[in-house]
C-alpha positions as a Markdown table, in Angstrom:
| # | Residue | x | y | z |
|---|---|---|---|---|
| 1 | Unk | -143.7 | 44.1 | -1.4 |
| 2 | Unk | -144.5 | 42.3 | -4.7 |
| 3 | Unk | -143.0 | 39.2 | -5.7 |
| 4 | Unk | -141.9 | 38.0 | -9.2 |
| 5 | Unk | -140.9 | 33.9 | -10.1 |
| 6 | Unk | -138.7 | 32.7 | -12.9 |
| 7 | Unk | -137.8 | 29.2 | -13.3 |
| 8 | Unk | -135.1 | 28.4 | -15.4 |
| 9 | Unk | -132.9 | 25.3 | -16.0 |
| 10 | Unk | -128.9 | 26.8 | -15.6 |
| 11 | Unk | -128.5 | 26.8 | -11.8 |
| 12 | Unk | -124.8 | 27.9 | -12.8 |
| 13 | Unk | -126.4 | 31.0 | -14.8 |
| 14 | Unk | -128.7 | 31.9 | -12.2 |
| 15 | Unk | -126.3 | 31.6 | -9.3 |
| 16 | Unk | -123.6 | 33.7 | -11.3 |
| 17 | Unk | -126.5 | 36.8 | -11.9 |
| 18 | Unk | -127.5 | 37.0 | -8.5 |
| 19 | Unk | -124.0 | 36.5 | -6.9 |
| 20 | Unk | -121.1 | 36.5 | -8.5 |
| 21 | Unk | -121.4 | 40.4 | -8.4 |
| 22 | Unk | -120.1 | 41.3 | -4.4 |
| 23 | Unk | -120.5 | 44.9 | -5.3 |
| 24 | Unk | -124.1 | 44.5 | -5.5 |
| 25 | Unk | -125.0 | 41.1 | -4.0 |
| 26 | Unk | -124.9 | 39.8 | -0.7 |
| 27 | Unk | -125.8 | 36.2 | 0.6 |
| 28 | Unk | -128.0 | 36.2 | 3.5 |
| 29 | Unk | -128.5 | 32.8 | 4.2 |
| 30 | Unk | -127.6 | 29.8 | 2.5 |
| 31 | Unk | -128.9 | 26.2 | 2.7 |
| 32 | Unk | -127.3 | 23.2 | 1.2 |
| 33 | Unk | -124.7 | 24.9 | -1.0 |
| 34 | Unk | -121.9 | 26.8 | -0.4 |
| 35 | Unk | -122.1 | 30.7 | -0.3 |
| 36 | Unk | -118.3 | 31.3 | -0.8 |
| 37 | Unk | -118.2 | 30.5 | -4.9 |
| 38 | Unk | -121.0 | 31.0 | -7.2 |
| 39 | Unk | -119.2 | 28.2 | -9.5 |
| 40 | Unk | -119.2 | 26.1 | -6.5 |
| 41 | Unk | -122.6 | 27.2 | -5.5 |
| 42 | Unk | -124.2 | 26.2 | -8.9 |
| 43 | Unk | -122.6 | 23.0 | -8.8 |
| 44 | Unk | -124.1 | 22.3 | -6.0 |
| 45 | Unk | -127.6 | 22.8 | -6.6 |
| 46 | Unk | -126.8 | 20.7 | -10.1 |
| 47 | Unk | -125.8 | 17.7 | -8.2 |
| 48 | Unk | -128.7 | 17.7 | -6.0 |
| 49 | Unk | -131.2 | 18.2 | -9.4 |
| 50 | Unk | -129.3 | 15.2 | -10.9 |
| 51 | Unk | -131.1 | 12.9 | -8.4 |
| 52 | Unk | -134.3 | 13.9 | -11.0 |
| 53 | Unk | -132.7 | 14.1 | -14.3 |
| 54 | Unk | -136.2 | 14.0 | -15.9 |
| 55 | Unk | -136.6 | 17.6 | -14.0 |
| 56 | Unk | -135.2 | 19.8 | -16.6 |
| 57 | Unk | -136.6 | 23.7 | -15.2 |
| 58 | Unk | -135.6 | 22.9 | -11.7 |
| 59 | Unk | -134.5 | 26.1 | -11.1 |
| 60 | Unk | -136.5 | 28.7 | -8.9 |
| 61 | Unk | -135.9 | 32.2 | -8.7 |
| 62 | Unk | -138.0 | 34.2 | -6.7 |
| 63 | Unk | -137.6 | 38.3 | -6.7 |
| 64 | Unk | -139.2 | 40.3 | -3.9 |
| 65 | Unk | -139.3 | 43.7 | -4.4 |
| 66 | Unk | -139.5 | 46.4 | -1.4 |
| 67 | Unk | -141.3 | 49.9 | -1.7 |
| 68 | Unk | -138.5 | 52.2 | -2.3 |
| 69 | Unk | -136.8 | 53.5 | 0.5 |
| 70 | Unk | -138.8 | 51.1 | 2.6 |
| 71 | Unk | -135.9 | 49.4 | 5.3 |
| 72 | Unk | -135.6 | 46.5 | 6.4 |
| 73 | Unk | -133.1 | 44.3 | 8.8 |
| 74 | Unk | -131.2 | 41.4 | 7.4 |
| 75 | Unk | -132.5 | 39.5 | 10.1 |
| 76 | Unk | -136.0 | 40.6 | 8.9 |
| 77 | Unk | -135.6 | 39.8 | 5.1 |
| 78 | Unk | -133.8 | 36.4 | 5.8 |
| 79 | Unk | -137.4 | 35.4 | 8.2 |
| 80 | Unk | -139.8 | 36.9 | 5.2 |
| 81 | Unk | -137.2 | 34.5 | 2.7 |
| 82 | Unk | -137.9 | 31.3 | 4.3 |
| 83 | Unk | -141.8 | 31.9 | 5.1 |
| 84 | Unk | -141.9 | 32.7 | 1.2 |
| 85 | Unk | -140.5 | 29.6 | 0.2 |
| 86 | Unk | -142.6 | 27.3 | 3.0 |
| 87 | Unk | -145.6 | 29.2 | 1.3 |
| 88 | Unk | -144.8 | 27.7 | -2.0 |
| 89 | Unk | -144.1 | 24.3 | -0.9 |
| 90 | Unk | -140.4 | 25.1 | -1.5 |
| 91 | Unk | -138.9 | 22.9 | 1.5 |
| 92 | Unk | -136.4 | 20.6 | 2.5 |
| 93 | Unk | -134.6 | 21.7 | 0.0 |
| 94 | Unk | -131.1 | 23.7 | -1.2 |
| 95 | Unk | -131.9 | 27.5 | -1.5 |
| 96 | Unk | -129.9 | 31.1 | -1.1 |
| 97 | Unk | -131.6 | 34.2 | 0.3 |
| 98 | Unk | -129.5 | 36.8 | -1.4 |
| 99 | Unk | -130.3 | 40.7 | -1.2 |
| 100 | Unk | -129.7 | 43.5 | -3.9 |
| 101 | Unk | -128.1 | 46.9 | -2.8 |
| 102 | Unk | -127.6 | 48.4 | -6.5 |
| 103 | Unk | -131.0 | 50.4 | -7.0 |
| 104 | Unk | -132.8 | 52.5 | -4.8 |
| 105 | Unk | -135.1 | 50.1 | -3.5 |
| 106 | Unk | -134.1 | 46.7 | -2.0 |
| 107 | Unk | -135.0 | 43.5 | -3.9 |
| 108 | Unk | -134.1 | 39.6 | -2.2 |
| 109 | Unk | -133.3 | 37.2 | -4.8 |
| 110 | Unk | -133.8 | 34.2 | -3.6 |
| 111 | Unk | -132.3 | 30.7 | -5.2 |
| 112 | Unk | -134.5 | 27.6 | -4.9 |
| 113 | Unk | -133.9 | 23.7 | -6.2 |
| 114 | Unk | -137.2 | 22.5 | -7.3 |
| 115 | Unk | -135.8 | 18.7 | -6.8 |
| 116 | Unk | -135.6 | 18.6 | -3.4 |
| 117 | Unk | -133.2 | 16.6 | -0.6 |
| 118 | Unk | -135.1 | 13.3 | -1.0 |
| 119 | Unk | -134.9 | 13.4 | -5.0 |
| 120 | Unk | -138.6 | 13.8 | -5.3 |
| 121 | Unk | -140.1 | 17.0 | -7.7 |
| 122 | Unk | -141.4 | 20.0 | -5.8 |
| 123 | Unk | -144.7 | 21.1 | -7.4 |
| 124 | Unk | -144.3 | 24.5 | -9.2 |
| 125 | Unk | -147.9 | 24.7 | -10.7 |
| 126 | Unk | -149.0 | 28.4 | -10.9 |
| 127 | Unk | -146.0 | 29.6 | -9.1 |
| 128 | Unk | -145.9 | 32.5 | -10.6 |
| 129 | Unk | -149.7 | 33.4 | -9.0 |
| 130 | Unk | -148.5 | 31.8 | -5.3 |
| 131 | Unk | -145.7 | 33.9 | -4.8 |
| 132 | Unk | -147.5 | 37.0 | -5.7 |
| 133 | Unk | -150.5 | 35.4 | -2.9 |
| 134 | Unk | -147.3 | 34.6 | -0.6 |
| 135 | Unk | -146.0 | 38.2 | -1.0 |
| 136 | Unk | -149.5 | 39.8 | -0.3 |
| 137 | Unk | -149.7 | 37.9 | 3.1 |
| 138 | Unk | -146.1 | 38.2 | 4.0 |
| 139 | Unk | -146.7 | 42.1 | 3.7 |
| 140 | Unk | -149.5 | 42.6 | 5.7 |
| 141 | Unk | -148.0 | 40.0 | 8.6 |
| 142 | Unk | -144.7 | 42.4 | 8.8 |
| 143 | Unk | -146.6 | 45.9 | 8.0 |
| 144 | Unk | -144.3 | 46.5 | 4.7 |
| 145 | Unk | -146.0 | 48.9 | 2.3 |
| 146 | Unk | -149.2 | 47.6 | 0.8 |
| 147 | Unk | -148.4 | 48.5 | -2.4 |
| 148 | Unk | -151.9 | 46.8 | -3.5 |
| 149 | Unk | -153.5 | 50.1 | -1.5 |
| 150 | Unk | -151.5 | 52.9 | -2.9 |
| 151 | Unk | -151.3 | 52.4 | -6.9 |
| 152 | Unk | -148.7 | 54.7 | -7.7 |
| 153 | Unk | -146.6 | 52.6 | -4.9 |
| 154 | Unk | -148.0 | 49.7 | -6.9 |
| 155 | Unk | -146.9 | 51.0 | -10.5 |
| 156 | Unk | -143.6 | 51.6 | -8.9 |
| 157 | Unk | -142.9 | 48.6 | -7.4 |
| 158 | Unk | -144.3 | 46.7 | -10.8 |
| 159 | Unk | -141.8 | 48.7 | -13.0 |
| 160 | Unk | -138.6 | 48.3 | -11.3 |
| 161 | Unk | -139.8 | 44.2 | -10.7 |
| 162 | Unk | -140.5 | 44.1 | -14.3 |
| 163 | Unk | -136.8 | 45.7 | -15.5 |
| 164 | Unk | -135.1 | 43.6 | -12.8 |
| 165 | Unk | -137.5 | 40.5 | -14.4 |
| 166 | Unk | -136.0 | 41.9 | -18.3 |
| 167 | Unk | -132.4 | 42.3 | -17.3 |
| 168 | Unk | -132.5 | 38.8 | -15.7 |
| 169 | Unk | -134.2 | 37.3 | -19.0 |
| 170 | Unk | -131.6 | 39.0 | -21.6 |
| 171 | Unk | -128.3 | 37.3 | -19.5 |
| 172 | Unk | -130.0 | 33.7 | -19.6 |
| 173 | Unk | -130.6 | 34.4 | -23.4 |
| 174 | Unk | -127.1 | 35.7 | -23.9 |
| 175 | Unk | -125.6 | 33.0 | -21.7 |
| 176 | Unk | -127.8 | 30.1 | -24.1 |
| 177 | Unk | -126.1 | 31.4 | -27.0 |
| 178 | Unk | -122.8 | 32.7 | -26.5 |
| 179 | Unk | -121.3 | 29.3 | -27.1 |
| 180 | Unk | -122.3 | 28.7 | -30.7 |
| 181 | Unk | -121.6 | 32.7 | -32.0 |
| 182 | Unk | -118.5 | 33.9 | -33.3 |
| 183 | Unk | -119.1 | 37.3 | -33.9 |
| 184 | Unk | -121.6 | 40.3 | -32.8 |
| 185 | Unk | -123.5 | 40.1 | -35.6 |
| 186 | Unk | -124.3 | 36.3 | -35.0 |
| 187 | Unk | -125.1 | 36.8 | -31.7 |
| 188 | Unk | -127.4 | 39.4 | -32.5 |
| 189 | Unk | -129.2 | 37.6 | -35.1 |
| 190 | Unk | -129.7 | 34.9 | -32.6 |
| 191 | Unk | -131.2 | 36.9 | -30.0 |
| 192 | Unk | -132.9 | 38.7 | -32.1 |
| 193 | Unk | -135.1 | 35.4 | -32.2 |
| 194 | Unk | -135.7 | 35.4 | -28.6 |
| 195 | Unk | -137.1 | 39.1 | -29.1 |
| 196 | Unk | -134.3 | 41.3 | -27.5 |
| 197 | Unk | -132.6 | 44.1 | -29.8 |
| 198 | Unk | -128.7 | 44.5 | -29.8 |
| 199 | Unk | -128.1 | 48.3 | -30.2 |
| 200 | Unk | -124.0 | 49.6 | -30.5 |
| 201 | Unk | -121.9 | 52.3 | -29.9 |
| 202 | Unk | -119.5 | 54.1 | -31.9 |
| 203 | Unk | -116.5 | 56.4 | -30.8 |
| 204 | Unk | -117.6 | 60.0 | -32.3 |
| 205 | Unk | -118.2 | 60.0 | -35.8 |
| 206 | Unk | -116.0 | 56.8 | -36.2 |
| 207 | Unk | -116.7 | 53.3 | -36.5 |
| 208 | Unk | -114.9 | 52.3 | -33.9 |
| 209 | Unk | -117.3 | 50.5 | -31.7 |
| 210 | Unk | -117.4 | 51.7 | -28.5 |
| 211 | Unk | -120.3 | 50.4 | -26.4 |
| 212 | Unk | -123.1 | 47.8 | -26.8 |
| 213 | Unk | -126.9 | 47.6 | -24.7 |
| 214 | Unk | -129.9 | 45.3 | -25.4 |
| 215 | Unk | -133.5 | 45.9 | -25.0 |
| 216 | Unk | -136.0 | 43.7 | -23.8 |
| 217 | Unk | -139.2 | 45.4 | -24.5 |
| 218 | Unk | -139.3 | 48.8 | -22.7 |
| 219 | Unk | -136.2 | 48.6 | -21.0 |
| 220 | Unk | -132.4 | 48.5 | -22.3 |
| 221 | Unk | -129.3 | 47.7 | -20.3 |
| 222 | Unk | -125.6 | 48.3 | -20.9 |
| 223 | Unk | -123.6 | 45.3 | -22.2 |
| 224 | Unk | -121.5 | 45.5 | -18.3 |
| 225 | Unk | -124.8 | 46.2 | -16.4 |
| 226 | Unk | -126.0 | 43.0 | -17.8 |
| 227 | Unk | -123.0 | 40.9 | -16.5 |
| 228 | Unk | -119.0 | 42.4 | -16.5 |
| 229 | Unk | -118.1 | 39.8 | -19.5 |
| 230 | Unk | -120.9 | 41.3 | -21.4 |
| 231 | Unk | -119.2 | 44.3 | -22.4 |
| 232 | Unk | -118.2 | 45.4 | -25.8 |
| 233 | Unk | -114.8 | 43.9 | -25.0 |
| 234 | Unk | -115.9 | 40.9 | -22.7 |
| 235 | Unk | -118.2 | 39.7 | -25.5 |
| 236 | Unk | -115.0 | 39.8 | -28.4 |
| 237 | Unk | -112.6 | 38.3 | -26.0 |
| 238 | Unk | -115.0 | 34.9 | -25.1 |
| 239 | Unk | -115.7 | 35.4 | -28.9 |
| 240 | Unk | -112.2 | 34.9 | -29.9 |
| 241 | Unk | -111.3 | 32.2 | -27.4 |
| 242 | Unk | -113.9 | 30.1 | -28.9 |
| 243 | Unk | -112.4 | 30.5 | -32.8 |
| 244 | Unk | -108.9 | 29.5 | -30.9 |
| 245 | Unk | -109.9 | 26.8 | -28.8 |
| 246 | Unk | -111.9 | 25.8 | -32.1 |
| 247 | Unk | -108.9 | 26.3 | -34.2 |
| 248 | Unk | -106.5 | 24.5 | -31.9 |
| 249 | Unk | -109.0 | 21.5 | -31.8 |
| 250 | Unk | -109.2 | 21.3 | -35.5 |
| 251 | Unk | -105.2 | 21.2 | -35.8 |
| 252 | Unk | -105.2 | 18.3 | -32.5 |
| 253 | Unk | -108.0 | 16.2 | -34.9 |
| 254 | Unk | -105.8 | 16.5 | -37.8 |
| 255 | Unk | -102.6 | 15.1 | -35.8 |
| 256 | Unk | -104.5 | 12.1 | -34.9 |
| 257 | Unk | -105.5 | 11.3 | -38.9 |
């Protein structure tokens, strides 16, 4: 088991990702939050950060990744969830243990607030370096595969942590700035600043546009596999209620004059 930590300041975006997908995702154990809605979920955990509002990344997201084919009990993974957030210091706080079913090995994503109940700042200095210290210990207490023994398990385990890491980063940066582009083009000029390509695809020999992916250095993802509304025709329909709601908030401000 290997363990991977972003921190991030959208509790909404992060909660939608791991979530709000029920083909893919299921909650294991929440703390602090509701489980039922991801909207209601990420409200949650924003509420409690308010307490800090000086805490701007107070968003933890921890990935563990499992030797493929390696199995493990819910029970299991929800006891290896908590010890790996009371190794980081990650207590008395809101969190959600949430395991991944759509690759072929199993991955926890787990949900932390780095403001904690008592409105105090969680220290989240070399996190990064902890987790993957937490994750060592926590494999050789439950006898997972010690992928630090066995390098091609390691390699393994380091390239599908990495991709889930990349597909993770390229829907926070599409989710930052959907909201100020109005076409494809735009929006691939923006993230072209944040160092992911925006590749398309036409029908046959056409140019009707058919598909869309985005590559974060060595690994590319489908628009869908990404998030559902970032599809070819998910990305033009929020595109086009934005120029309406624009539009219709332009003709309200003249009304008013």
């Amino acid at each position: 088991m290997i363990s991977k930590v972003i921190t991030g300041k959208s509790f909404y975006g992060c909660c939608r990702y791991v979530c709000a997908d029920e083909r893919r995702a299921e909650i294991l154990e929440a703390e602090g939050v509701r489980d039922y809605s991801y909207r209601h979920m990420g409200n949650d955990f924003e509420t409690n950060r308010q307490q800090l509002p000086d805490k701007h990344r107070a968003v933890f997201h921890g990935i563990l990744s499992f030797y493929p084919g390696e199995q493990v009990t819910d029970e299991r993974l929800v006891q290896i969830g908590r010890e790996y957030l009371e190794k980081l210091g990650i207590t008395n706080t809101q969190y959600v243990i949430t395991k991944h079913t759509d690759t072929d090995h199993l991955h926890l994503h787990i949900i932390a607030n780095l403001v904690n109940n008592s409105g105090k700042a969680i220290r989240d200095n070399w996190i990064g370096l902890r987790g993957k210290k937490a994750a060592q210990q926590l494999t050789q207490k439950y006898q997972l595969v010690p992928a630090i023994e066995k390098k091609i398990a390691l390699t393994n385990l380091q390239a599908l942590n990495h991709e889930e890491t990349a597909r993770y980063e390229i829907f926070q940066a599409i989710e930052a700035v959907l909201f100020h582009c109005k076409t494809l083009p735009a929006l691939e000029k923006e993230l072209m600043k944040k160092g992911i390509d925006v590749q398309y695809k036409y029908k046959g020999d056409t140019q009707q546009l058919q598909g869309i992916s985005f590559k974060k250095g060595l690994y590319a993802f489908k628009g869908s596999s990404i998030d559902r509304q970032y599809s070819v025709s998910g990305l033009q329909k929020t595109m086009q209620q934005q120029i309406t709601q624009e539009q219709q908030q332009s003709i309200k401000r003249g009304l008013r004059l």
